[in-house]
C-alpha positions as CSV (number, residue, x, y, z in Angstrom):
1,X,50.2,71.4,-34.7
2,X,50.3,73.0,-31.0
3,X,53.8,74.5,-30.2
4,X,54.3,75.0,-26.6
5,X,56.9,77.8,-25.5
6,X,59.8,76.8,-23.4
7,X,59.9,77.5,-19.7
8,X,61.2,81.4,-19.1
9,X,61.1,81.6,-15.0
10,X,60.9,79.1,-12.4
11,X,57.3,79.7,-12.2
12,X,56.7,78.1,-15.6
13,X,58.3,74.8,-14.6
14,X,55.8,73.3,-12.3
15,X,52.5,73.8,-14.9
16,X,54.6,72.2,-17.6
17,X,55.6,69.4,-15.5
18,X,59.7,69.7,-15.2
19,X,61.7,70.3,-12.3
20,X,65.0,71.8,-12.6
21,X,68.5,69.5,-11.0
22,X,71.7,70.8,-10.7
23,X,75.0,68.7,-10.5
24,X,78.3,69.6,-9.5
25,X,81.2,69.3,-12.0
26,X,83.4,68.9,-8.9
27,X,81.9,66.6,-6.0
28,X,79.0,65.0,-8.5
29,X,76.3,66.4,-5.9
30,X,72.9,66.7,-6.9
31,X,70.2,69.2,-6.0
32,X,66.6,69.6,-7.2
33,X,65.9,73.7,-6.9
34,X,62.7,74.5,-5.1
35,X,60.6,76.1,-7.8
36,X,57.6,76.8,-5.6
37,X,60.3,79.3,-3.1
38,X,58.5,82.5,-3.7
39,X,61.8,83.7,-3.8
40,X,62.7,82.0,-7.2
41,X,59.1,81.9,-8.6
42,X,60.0,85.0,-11.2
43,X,63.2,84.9,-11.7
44,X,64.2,83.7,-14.8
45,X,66.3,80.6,-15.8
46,X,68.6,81.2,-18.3
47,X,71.5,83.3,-17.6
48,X,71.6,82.3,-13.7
49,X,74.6,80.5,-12.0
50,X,74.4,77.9,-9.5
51,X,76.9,76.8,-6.9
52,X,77.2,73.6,-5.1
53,X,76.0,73.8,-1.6
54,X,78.8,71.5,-0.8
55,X,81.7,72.2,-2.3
56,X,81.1,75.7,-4.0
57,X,81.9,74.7,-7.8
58,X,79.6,75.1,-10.6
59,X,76.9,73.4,-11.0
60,X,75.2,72.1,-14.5
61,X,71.5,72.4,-14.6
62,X,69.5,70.2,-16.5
63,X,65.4,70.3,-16.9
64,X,63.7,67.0,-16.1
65,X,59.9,65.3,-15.8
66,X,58.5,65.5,-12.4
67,X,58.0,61.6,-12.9
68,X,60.7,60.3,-13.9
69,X,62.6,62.2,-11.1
70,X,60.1,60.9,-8.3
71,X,60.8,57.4,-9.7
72,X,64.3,58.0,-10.0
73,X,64.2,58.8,-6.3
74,X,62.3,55.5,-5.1
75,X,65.4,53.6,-6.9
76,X,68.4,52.0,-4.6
77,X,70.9,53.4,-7.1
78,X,74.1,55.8,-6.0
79,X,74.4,58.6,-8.4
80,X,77.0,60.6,-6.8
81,X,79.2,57.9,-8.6
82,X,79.9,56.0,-5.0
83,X,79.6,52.3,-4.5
84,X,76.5,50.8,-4.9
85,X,75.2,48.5,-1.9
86,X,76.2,44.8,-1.8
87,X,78.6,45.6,-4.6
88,X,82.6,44.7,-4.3
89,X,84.3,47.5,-6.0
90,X,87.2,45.9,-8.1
91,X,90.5,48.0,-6.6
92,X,92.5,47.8,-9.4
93,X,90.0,50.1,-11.1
């Protein structure tokens, strides 16, 4: 059985195939962090604090698959939590 150690630093992210997206608690904005800046490539991730560039609240990080996220990206779909196109939005709601 292979175990495979978690990624320390944003350097580690890209090799093991996960990209790193942030969402705002506040405004539901949603960032994928550069891991290739080589401004980031050693620092590590835990223990850092990220702040949305819209609104300034905190932001939740959470470690995806590069594939699934450049799917995810391809897909009509609102996820800031808007109204999706051609929908009617029920008011009473």
């Amino acid at each position: 059985m292979t175990t495979t150690t978690p990624p320390r630093t944003f350097a580690d992210l890209e090799p093991a195939g996960l990209e790193l997206e942030v969402t705002c608690q506040r405004c539901g904005h949603v960032a994928v962090v550069d891991d290739t800046s080589p401004r980031l490539r050693h620092q590590r991730l835990a223990g850092r604090r990220y702040r949305c560039a819209q609104c300034g609240a905190i932001g939740l990080p959470t470690l995806g698959t590069r594939r699934l996220a450049k799917h995810a990206s391809k897909l009509k779909v609102d996820m800031t939590g808007g109204e999706l196109p051609g929908r009617k939005v029920d008011p009473r709601r």
